[in-house]
Structures are given as C-alpha cells and as structure tokens.
C-alpha positions in Angstrom: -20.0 -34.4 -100.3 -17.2 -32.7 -101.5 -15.4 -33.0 -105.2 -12.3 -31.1 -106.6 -12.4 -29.0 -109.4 -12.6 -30.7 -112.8 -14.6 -33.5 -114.6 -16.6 -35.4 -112.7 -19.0 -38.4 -113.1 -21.0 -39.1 -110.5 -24.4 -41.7 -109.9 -26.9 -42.0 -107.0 -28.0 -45.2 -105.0 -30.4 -45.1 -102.1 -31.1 -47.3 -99.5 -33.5 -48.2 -96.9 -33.9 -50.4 -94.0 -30.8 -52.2 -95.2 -31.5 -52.6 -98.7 -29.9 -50.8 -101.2 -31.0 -49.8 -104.9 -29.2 -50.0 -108.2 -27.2 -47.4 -109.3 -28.6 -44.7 -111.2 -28.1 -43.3 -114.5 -24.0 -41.5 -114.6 -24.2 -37.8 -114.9 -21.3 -35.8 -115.7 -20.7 -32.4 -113.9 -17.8 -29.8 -115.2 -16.8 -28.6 -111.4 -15.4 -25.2 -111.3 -12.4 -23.9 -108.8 -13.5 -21.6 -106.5 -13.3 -18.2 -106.6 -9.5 -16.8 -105.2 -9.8 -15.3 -102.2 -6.9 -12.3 -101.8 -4.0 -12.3 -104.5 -0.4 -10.2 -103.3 1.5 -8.0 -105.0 4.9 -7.4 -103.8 7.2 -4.5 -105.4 10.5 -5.8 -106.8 14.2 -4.8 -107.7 14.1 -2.8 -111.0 10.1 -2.1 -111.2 9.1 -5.7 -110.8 6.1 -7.0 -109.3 5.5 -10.1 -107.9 2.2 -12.3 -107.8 1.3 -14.7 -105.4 -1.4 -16.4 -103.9 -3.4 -19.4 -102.7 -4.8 -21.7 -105.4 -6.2 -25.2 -105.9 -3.3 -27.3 -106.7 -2.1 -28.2 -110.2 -4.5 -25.4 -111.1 -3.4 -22.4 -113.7 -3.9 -19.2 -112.5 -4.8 -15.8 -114.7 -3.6 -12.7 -114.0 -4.7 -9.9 -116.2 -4.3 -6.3 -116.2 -7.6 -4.2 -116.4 -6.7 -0.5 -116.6 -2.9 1.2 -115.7 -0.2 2.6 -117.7 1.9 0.0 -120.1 1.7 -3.0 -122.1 2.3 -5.1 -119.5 1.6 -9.3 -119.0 1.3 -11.6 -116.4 2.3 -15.4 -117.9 0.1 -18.2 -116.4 1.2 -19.8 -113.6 0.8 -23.2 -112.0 -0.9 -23.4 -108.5 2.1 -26.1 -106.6 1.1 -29.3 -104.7 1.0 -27.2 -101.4 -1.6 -25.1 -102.7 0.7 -21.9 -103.8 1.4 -20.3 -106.5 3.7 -17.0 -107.4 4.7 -15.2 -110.8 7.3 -12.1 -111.6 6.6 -9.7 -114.3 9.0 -6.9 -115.1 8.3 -3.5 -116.2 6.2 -1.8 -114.2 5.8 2.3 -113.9 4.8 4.3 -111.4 0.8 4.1 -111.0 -2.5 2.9 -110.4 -3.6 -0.7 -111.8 -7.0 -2.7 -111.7 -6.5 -6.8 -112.0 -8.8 -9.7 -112.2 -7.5 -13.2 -111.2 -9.2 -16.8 -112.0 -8.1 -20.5 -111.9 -8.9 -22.8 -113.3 -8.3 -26.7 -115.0 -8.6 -28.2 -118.3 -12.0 -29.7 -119.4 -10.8 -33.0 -120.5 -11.9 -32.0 -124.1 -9.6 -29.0 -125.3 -11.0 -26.4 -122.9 -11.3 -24.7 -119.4 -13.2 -24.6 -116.4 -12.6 -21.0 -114.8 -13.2 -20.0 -111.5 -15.4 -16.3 -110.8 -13.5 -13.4 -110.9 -11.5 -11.7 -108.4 -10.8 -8.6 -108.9 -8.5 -6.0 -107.0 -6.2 -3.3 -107.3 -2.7 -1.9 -106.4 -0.9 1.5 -106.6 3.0 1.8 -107.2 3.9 4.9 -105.4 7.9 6.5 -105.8 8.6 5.4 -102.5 10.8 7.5 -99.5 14.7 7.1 -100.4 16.7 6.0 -97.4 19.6 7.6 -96.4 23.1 7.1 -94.3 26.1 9.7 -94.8 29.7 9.6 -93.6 31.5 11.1 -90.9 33.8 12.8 -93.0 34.1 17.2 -92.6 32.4 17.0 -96.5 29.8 14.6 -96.3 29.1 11.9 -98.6 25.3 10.8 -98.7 24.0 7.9 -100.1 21.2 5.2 -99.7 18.6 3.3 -101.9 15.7 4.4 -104.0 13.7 4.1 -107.0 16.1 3.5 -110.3 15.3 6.4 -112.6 14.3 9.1 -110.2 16.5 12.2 -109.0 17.4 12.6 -105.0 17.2 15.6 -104.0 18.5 17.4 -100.9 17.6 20.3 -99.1 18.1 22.3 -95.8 15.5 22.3 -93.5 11.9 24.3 -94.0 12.6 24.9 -97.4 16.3 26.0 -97.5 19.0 25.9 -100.5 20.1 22.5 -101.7 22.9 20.8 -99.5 24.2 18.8 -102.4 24.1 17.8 -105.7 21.1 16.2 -107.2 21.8 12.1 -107.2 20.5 10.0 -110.2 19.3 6.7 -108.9 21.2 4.0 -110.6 20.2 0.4 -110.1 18.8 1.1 -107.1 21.7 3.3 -105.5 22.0 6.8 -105.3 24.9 8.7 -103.5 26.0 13.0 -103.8 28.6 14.3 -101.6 27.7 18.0 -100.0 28.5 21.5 -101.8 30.9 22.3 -99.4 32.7 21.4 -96.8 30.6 21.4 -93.4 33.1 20.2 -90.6 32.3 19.4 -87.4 28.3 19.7 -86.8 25.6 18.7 -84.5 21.6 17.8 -85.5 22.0 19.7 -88.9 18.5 18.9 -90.4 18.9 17.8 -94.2 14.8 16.9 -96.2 15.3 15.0 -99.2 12.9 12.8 -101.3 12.5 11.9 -104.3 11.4 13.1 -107.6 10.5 11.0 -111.2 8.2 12.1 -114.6 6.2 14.6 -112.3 6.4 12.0 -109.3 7.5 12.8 -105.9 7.7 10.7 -103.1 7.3 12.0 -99.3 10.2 13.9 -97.6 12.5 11.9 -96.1 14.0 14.0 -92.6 17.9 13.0 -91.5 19.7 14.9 -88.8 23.3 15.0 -89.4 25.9 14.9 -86.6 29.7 14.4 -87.4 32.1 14.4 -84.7 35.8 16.6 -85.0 38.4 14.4 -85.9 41.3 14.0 -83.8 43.5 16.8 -83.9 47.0 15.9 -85.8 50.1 16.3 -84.2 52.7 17.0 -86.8 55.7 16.8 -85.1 57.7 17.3 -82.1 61.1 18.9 -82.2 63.5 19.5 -79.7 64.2 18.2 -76.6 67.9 17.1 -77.0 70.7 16.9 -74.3 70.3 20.7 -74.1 66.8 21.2 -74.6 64.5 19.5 -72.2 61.3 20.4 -73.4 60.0 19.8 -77.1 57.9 22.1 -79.1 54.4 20.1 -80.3 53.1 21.4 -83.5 49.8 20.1 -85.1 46.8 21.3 -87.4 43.0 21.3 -86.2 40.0 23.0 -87.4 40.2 26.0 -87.7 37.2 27.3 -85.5 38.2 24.2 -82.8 39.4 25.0 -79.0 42.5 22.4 -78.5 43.6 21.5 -75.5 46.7 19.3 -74.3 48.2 17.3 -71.2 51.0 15.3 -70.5 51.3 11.9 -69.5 53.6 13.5 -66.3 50.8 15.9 -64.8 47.6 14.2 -66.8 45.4 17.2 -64.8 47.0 20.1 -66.0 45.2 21.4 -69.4 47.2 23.7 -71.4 45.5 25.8 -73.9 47.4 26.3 -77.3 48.5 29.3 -79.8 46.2 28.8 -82.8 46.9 30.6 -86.5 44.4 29.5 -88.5 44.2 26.0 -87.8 47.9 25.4 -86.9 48.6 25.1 -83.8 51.6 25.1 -81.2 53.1 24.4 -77.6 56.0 23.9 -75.4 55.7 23.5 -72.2 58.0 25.8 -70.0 58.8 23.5 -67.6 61.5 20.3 -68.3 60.6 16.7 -68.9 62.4 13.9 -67.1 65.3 12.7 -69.4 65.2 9.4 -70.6 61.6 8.5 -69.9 58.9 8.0 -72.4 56.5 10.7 -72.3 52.7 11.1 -74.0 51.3 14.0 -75.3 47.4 14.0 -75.7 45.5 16.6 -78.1 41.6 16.9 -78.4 40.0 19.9 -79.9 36.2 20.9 -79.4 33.9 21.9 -82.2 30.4 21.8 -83.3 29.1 21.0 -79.2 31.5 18.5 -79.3 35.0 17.1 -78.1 36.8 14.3 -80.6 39.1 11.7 -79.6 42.5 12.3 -78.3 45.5 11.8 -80.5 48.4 11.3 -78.4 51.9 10.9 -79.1 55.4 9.4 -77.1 58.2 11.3 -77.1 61.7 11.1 -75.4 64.0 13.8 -74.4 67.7 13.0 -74.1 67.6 9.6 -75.3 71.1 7.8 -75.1 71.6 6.3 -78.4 73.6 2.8 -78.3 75.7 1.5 -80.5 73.5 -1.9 -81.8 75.0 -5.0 -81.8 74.3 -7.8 -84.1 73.5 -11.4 -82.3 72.4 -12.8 -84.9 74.3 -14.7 -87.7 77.4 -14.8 -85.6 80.8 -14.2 -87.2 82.1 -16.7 -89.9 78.3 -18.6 -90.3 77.1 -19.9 -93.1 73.4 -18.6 -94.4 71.5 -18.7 -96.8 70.4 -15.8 -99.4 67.0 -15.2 -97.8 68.0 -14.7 -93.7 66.8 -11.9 -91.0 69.6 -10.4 -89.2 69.1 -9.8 -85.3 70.1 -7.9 -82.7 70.5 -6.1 -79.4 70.9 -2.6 -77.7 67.9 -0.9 -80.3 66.1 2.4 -78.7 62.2 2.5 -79.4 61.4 5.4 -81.7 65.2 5.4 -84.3 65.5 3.8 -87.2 67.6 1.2 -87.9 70.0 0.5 -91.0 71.4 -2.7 -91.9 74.3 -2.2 -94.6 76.4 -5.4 -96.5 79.8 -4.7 -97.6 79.1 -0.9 -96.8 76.2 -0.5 -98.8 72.3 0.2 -97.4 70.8 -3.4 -97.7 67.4 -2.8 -96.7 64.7 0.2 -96.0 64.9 1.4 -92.5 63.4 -0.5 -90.2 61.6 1.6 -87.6 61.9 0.3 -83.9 58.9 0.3 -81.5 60.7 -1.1 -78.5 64.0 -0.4 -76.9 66.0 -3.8 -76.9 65.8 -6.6 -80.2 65.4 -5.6 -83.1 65.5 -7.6 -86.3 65.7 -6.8 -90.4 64.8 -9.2 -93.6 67.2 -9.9 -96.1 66.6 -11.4 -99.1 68.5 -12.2 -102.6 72.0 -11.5 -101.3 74.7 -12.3 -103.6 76.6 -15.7 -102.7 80.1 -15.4 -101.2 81.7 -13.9 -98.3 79.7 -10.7 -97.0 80.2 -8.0 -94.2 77.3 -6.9 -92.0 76.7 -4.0 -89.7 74.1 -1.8 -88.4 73.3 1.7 -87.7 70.5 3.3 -85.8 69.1 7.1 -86.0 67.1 9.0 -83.3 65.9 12.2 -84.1 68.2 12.8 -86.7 71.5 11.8 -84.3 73.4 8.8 -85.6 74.6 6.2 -83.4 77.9 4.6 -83.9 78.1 1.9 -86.5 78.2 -1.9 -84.9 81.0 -4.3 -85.0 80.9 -6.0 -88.6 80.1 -9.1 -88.7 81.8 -11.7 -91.5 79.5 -14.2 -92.9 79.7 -16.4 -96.0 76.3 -16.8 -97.9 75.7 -20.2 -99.8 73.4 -22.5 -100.9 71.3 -24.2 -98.3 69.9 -27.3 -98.4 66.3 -27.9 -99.2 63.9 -29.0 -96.5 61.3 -31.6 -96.8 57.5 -30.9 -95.7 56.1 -34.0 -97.2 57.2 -36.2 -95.4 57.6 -35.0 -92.3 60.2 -37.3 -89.6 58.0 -39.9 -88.3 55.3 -39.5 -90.6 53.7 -42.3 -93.4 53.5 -41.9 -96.9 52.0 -43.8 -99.6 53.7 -46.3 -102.2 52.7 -44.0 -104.7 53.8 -40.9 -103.2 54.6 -37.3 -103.8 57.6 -35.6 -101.8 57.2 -32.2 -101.5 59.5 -29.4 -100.2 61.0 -26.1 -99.8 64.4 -24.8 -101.0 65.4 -21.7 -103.5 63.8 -20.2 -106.2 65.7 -21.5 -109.6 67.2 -24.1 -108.0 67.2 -27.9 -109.0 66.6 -30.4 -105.9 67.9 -33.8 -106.1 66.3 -36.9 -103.3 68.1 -40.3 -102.6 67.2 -42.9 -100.4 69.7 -42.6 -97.3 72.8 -45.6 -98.3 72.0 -45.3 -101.8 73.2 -44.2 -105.0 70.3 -44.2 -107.1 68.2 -40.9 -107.1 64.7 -40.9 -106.2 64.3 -37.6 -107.8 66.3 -35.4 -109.8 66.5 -31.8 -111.6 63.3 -31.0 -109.5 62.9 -27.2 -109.9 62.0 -25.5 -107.3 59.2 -22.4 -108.1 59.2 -18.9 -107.6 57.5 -20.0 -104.3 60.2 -21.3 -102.9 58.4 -24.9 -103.1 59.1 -28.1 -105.1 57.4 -32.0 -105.1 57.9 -34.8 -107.4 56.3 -38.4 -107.4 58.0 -41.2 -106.5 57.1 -45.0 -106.1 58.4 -46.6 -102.7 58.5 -49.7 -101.0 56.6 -50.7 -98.2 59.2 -50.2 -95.0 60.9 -47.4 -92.7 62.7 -45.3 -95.4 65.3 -42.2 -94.9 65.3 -39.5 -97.1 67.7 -36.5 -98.0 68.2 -34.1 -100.7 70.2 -31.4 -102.2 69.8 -28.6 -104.8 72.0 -26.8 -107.0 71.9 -23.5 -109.1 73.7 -24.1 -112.7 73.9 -20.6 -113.1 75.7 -19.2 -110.2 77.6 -22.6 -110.0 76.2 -23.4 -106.1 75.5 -26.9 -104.7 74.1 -27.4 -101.5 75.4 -30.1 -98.6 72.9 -32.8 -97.7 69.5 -31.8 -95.8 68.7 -33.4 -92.4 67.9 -37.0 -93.3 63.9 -37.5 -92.9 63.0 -40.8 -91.7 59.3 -41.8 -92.3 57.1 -45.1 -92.9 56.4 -46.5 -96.5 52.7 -47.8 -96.0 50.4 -49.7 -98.6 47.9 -48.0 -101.0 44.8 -47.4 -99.4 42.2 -50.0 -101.1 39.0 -49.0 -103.0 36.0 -50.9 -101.8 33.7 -51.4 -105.1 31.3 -53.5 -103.4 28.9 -52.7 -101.6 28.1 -49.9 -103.1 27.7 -46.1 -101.3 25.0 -45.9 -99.4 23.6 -49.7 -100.4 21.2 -52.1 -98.3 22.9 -54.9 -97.0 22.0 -57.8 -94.6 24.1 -59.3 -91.4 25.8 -61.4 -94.0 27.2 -59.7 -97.0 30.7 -60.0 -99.1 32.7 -57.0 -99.5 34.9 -56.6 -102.9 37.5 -54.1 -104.2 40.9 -53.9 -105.5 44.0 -53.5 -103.8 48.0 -53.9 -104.4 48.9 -58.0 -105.1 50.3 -59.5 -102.0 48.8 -56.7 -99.1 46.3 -57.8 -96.8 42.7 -56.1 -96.6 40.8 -56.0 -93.5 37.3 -55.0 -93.1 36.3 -53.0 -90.5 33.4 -50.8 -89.2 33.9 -47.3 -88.5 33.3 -47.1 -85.0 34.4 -46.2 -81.7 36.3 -50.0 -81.7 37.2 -49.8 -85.0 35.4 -53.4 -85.3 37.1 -56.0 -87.3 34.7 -58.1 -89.4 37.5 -59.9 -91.6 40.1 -60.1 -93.9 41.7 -61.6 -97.3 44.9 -61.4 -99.2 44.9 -59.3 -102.6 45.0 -61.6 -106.1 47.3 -61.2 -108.4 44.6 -59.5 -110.7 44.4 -56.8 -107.7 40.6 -58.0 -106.7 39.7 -59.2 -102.9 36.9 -60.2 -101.3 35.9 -61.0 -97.9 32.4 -62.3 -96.6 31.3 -60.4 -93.0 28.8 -60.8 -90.5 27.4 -58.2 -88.9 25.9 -58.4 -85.2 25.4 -54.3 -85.0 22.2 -52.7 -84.6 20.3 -51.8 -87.8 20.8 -48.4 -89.9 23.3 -46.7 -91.1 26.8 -48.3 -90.7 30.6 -47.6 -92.1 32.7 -49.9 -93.9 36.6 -49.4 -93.6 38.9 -51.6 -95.5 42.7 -50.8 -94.8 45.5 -52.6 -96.8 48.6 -54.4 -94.8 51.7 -55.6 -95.5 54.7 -56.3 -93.3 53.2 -55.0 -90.2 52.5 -51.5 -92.4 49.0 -50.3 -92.5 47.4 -47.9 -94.9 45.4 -44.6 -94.3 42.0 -45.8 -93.2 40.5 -43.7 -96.2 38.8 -46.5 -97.9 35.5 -45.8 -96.2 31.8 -46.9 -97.7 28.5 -45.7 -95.8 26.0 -48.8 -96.4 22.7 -49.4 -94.6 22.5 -52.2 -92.6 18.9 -54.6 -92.7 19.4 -56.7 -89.8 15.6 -58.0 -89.0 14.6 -61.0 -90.6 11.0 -61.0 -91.7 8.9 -65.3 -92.1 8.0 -66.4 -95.2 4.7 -68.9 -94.0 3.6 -70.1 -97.4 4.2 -71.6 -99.8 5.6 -74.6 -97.0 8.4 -76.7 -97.7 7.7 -79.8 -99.8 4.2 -78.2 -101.1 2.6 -78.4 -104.5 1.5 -75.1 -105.1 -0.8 -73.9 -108.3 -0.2 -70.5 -110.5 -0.7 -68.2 -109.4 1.7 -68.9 -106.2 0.2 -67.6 -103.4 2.7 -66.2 -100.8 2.4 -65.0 -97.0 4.7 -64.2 -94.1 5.0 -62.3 -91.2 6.9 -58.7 -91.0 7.0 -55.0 -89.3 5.0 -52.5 -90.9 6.4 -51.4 -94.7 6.7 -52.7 -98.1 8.0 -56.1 -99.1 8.6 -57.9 -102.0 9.5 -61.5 -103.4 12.2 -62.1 -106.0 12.9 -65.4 -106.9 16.1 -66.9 -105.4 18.7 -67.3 -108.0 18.2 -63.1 -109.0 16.6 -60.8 -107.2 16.1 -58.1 -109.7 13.6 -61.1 -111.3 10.7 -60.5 -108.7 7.5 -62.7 -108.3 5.1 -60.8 -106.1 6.0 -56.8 -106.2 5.2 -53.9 -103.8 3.4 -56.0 -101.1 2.0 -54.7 -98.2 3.0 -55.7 -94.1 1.3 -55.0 -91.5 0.9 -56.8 -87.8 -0.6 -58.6 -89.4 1.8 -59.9 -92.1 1.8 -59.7 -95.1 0.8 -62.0 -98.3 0.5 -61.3 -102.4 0.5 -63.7 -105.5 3.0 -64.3 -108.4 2.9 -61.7 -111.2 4.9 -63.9 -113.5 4.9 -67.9 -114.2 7.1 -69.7 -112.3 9.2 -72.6 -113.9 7.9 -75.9 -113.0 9.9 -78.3 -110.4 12.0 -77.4 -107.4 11.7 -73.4 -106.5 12.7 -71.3 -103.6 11.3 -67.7 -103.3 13.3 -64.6 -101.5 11.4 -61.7 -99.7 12.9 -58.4 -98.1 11.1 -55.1 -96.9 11.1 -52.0 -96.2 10.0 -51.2 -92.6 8.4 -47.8 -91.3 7.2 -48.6 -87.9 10.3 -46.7 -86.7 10.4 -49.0 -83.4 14.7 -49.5 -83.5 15.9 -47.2 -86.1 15.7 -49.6 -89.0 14.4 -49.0 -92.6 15.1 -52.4 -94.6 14.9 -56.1 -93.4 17.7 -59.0 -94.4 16.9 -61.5 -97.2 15.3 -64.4 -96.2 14.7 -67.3 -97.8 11.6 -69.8 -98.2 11.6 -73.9 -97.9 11.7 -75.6 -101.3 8.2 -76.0 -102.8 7.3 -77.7 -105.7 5.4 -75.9 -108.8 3.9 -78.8 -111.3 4.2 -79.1 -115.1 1.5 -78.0 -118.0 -0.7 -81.4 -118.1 0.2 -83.4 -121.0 -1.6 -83.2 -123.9 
C-alpha cells in the first residue's frame, strides 16, 4: 500500500477463508517525503536565480547553499497542488555553488519530517554578449549582456579596439566606433566580455553596411534658353557614381568627382515641358546602394493660378481652405489676403488643383489671390477674389438628422473656439441651451431634458468680443426616445427557472417589454412603469437551457428606447420529481426525502424561503436521489422545494427549475 508523507496511523486485520480478525493494536508511523529527484536553476535579470522543481504537494521545500561566493538565501517555498514549486533569490555573483534540497511536512507536534538530501551544483559563468549594429558610415553597436561587466571590441586576430569600451547597464550595453568606417563588406569585429577578472568567450560579428544613396543637391538650369540642367550631388568620397535619365534609361554617364562632390550635364537637350528623372547610385565597399532619383522639368510654362474656390462675394468662416486651378507640379504656391502673405508656401506635387489652409482670419470683408514660383520665376498674380468672413453657425454631431436621443440627453457640437452657442427647439422661443462655450477644440455639448416625440433642433453662437452673431444652423430633426430601463431583477448572471418575474425601474407612464436577446428578439412580456418608477413582469420561458439574455426596452408613444438594458441569466429549464414524502403523508423527524434527477447536486429548501434549506448538498444519480432533514420541521401542513445542479452535460444545462412537493403532514410533540 501506498501512504503520503506525514502522520500516519495505521492497524492490521487478517482474514482467512472468509473470516476476518479484529483489528490490531494502532501504530503510528512519521512518513517521510521522498527524496527530490532534479531541482533547476535558471539565470535571471540582474544576477537572479530561479528555483524550481517537482515536490509533494503542500510540502515546504529547502534550499540551502553549501559552498560559493556571498551571503546568499533561498526562503522556503511551498510545493503547489499540482506538484510544483519555484522560488527567486537575488544577488548572485559570478561562480561556482554546491546546494542541497529537502521537503518536507510538519509532524503534527511542532516539528518536521524531511526528506534525504539532494544535493547538486551549478556554475554562473559571464555569459557571450549579443550584438546588432547600425547601418550607419559610423557604426553604432549595441546588444545585451551581463550588468556590471565592460564590452569590449576588437578587430579580428587580435587587432586594435574598433570602439570604445561599453559598461553594461541594466542589461544593455551600446559604443559607437572610433571612426568613421563607411561603406564596408564582412569586416570581422571579436568582442566579449570582461568582469572582476572574468571573461566570457569571444563573441565573432561580421559587419556589412551598404553606401547610402548618393544625394543630389540640386539641379539648375534648364530654362527657356537652357535645355539641359546641371545635377550636383555629394557621395563618398572613394564611391564610383553613375547616372541615367528617365529619356535613354541604358545610357550610364560617369561623373566629375572632387572629393566627394560631384557633377553632370548632359550635352545633349531634354524635351521641354516633360517631366524627366534623374537616377544616382554610387559603388563602394563591393557594393552598389540604392538609387536616388529626382524629376525635373525644363521650360516649364508657368500659369497664372486661378482661385475656384470661395467664389467672389461668399460668406466663410475664419477657418476655410482656399482652392484652385491651373498649379504646375514642382512651384510653390502663395496665398496673400488684402496683399499680405497669409500662409507658408505650399509646395505643389501635381500640375492642376491645388489648395491652402487658412485659419484665424480677421472678420470682415477680405481680398484673396495667389501666386505661384517655379525655379525662382514668378507667375503672374491671380484675379482677387472678394470675400466677407463672418461667423458661421455651429453644427450639431449629437444628434445627427434622423437619429434618436435620450430624454436625458446631451447635444453635442462643433462651432468656434471662444464662442457661446445657443439651441432652441425649432417654433419655439424658449432656449434649450444657452452661453454654451465652445473649447479650444472647436467642440461644445450641454445636457438637456426632452420629451418623448420627433423634435427639430438649431443653434447659433456668438463672440462678445469681436461683436459676431451667427444665422441659424441647418435645423436637425431627430427622435426623443424613453430612458433605457435598468433591470434589477434577476440579477447578472443568476439561475432562473421557465417561470420567473423580472423587476426594475423605469420612467412613470413608459411601457417595459421583456425580451430575449436573440436572433427574434423574443417577446416574453410587458408592464406599464408605477408611479414610484418600479415594474415588473412575470415570463415564461420555452428556450432551451443555459445561458440566456434578458432585454427590457422602455416605450412610450410608439418611441422605443436603446435596447441597452440587457442581463445575462442562466436558464434551469428541467424539472427534476420529488417521490417522497407523498401528498397527504404523516411523516416522522427526521423527514426522509427522495426523487428522481440527472446526475449533480440537489438540495431541499423549504417552500416559503429557499435560503432556509432542509436536506443540503444531496447527491443524484440515475438513480435519483434521496437525503433527510437537517433541521426540525414545524408541525402541520408542509411543502418542501428541491433544485439541482446537473453535470451529465447531455443538453447544455447546469441547474434544474424549482419544483415543488405534494402537501404532507409532520405531527406535533405528544402531549405531556
């Protein structure tokens, strides 16, 4: 036989041929763990070492250092129920260590039973650093190691250091190279590590970095009398560059090179008026980067821009984006108001539209026009254009035209910064809302308490300072719906049967309906709200058991709330059979009770509260189920209440329905 670890009692009995003896005389036995079998030791962040292991569960495993550098302790640790058990300690040097490890459990009297010894051993060694580096022509390389040790870097077979030593700090190290290496290929680097006389293995990384793209600085030239620019650029300075153009993409042209800088024109003209594309790559270290290319344009005819966009004499606002036509792809465009530069450049990427953001701009009557530059030649300046900037109205975003709010709303908008909005109902005179500032955002909201019914909405804002009112806004039409209801009863996630009441509160005078959340939205009922804002509405349920989803939406006047009210419950729809006691039966205390079920846990409660339970934690089988009274029932009439649990996973369910036993009859104390 087997035992577990501990204090245990045990006596003998023998039998033979069917007949057995009496017990023998109890002996106790202190049972000790067994011995563990293999302990780890895992290295940690920030020279931490990790225990862990297999045990005998609820047991308390030792750990203690036998020999190694330090003070260090391991605390006692607790084997879990599944037989494991782990324990961090911090502090931990480079080294060799010797460990013994027991379990064991308490004695019952003040003391231990420990398991044999296991002993073992573990080395911390300064491990390898890693190491990645950048692409960059002065490398930057970095990686993890051991915090406390110094990085260093060498060339390969013993060469001069390629970089500063790097102090590892919290477990990150990182030195950028003594000088500037540019473009290489498979340059061996060795580095490793180094602590207190330590030193860890060398660590080999070949280092490869690619030449950058050659730059091209500019391109000059190639005006109505000059049909072939100059292309200047800067490279390394050892690099071969070569360049083509998009028109003969076959032809490579070498380039003049003074150290680093470098220069072409081609001697034959470009097409006017086309976009060109000049592409540069340069070859260094066994290797060619990628191109940089660039468009260009010789003999571009520069338009005069028009402005489509307000149109002459509009009203808009102080925040607006100006648009317009005839822009050339490469200039820059400049907007002016009443003469004066309104806005940054705006450089174009395509020939055609073009458009510029204008924010802030003083209220009144304002002149626009536009200007565009190409290579330093100036177009001709656009027809003005006459506006007259005022306040706009503010715009609604809650509601939206069509949409539903809440009695108990909030309206919510946009207008301008510093402003004050002011909502009305549409045919009314009394405001809604009023002096709602608007934030530096742009955005405003206020609450507001509505009836139920189609509503239209506007607003307006004003500015005190600048003396600016708004017109009206676009009138927002919406739906005024109910509240949506709180259902208190039953509660989230409760156990219900196929007959249950559901409560909550509501708004006097809607209408709550019950429904389940499914693909029919299933009604189960309904009931008016009382005047002290409670409902409640009995439903039967014909759904399969499990998990169900109780809506309840408020009505009124053909309006319908959010369906937000929403309560996950567990529905018991199986009904298990009480059997005994039988209706009309005297029965004697203890009650005895029986019934049929699925397999689980039952129990029976009287029936007038079903926290105050009879028979407790009964079990069913297939064979039903059956347990007697734990408490003294009162004498006369009685009815008795069982429900379940159920585990024989055969339809989904978990818990059963009430149900509810015959009257029986439980006589008086005799007289005395």
């Amino acid at each position: 036989m087997t035992v577990d670890p501990g204090v245990v009692t045990l006596v003998a009995q023998q039998t033979i041929q069917g007949v057995s003896s009496l017990r023998g005389t109890p002996v106790t036995f202190k049972v000790r763990p067994s011995r563990l079998t293999s302990v780890s030791v895992t290295a940690l962040a920030d020279s931490g070492l990790r225990f862990s292991g297999a045990g005998h569960k609820n047991a308390t495993v030792d750990v203690i250092k036998l020999s190694g550098p330090g003070s260090q302790t391991i605390p006692p640790v607790t084997v879990s129920n599944n037989g494991t058990w782990s324990v961090d300690s911090a502090n931990w040097p480079l080294g060799r260590y010797s460990f013994k490890a027991t379990q064991k459990v308490p004695d019952n009297i003040g003391g231990w039973i420990v398991s044999s010894e296991y002993t073992f051993s573990y080395t911390i060694e300064l491990p390898r650093p890693t190491v990645d580096y950048t692409g960059d022509y002065t490398p930057v390389f970095s990686g993890t190691g051991y915090t406390g040790a110094a990085v260093v870097l060498y060339g390969p077979a013993g060469g001069n250091k390629v970089a500063p030593d790097a102090q590892v700090s919290g477990g990150r190290w990182s030195s950028t190279a003594s000088a500037e290496w540019g473009p290489t290929f498979k340059r061996k680097v060795d580095l490793r590590q180094e602590l207190n006389g330590h030193v860890s293995g060398w660590e080999e990384l070949e280092v490869t970095i690619a030449p950058l793209p050659p730059v091209i600085t500019e391109i000059t030239g190639g005006d109505d009398s000059q049909l072939s620019p100059t292309i200047k650029g800067t490279c390394w300075i050892e690099a071969v560059v070569n360049l083509v153009y998009s028109d003969a993409p076959t032809i490579v042209h070498p380039v003049t090179m003074t150290n680093g800088n470098w220069t072409h024109r081609r001697a034959t003209p470009f097409t006017p008026n086309v976009t060109h594309t000049v592409t540069v790559t340069q070859t260094a270290g066994q290797q060619t980067s990628l191109p940089a290319s660039r468009n260009f344009q010789v003999s571009r005819a520069l338009h005069k821009p028009v402005i489509t966009s307000p149109v002459r004499e509009a009203e808009v606002a102080r925040d607006l984006t100006v648009r317009g036509q005839l822009g050339v792809a490469g200039a820059s465009m400049q907007l002016r108001v009443d003469g004066i530069n309104a806005a940054p450049p705006q450089q174009l990427i395509t020939d055609g539209e073009w458009s510029i953001a204008l924010t802030g701009l003083a209220f009144g009557r304002r002149i626009f026009d536009a200007q565009q530059t190409l290579d330093g030649r100036p177009s001709e300046l656009s027809d003005p254009v006459a506006v007259m900037v005022v306040l706009m109205p503010p715009v609604f975003t809650v509601p939206l035209p069509g949409g539903k709010v809440p009695r108990a709303a909030t309206i919510a908008g946009k207008g301008t910064p510093g402003a004050k909005v002011q909502v009305w109902e549409e045919g009314r005179e009394d405001l809604l809302l009023m002096e709602v500032p608007v934030g530096f955002d742009g955005c405003w909201e206020g609450a507001v308490n509505l009836p139920v019914g189609v509503i239209t909405l506007q607003a307006r804002q004003t500015m005190e300072a600048q003396k600016e009112a708004s017109g009206e806004s676009s009138p927002v039409t919406c739906d005024v719906v109910p509240d949506a209801p709180w259902i208190e009863t039953p509660v989230k996630d409760g156990e219900i049967g196929r007959v249950t009441v559901v409560s909550g509160f509501g708004e006097p005078g809607d209408t709550i309906t019950i429904s389940l959340d499914d693909a029919a939205h299933t009604v189960l009922g309904s009931t008016p709200v009382l005047e002290d804002r409670t409902w409640s509405v009995a439903v039967t349920l014909t759904q399969p058991a499990g998990a169900q989803v109780l809506v309840a939406v408020a009505s009124l006047d053909g309006f319908e709330s959010d369906r937000c009210a929403r309560q996950p419950v567990v529905l018991g729809s199986y009904s298990p059979v009480i059997d005994t006691p039988q209706a009309g039966r005297w029965v004697a205390e203890p009650v005895n009770f029986s019934g049929q079920g699925r397999r689980g846990t039952g129990e029976v409660t009287s029936w007038y509260n079903p926290e105050y339970v009879w028979a407790p934690a009964l079990a069913v089988s297939a064979q039903g189920w059956q347990g007697w009274s734990v408490r003294r029932l009162s004498a006369g009439g009685n009815w008795c209440r069982f429900k379940q649990t159920i585990v024989d996973g055969a339809d989904g369910s978990t818990i059963s329905d009430w149900v509810q036993s015959r009257r029986f009859e439980v006589p008086g104390p005799p007289p005395r």
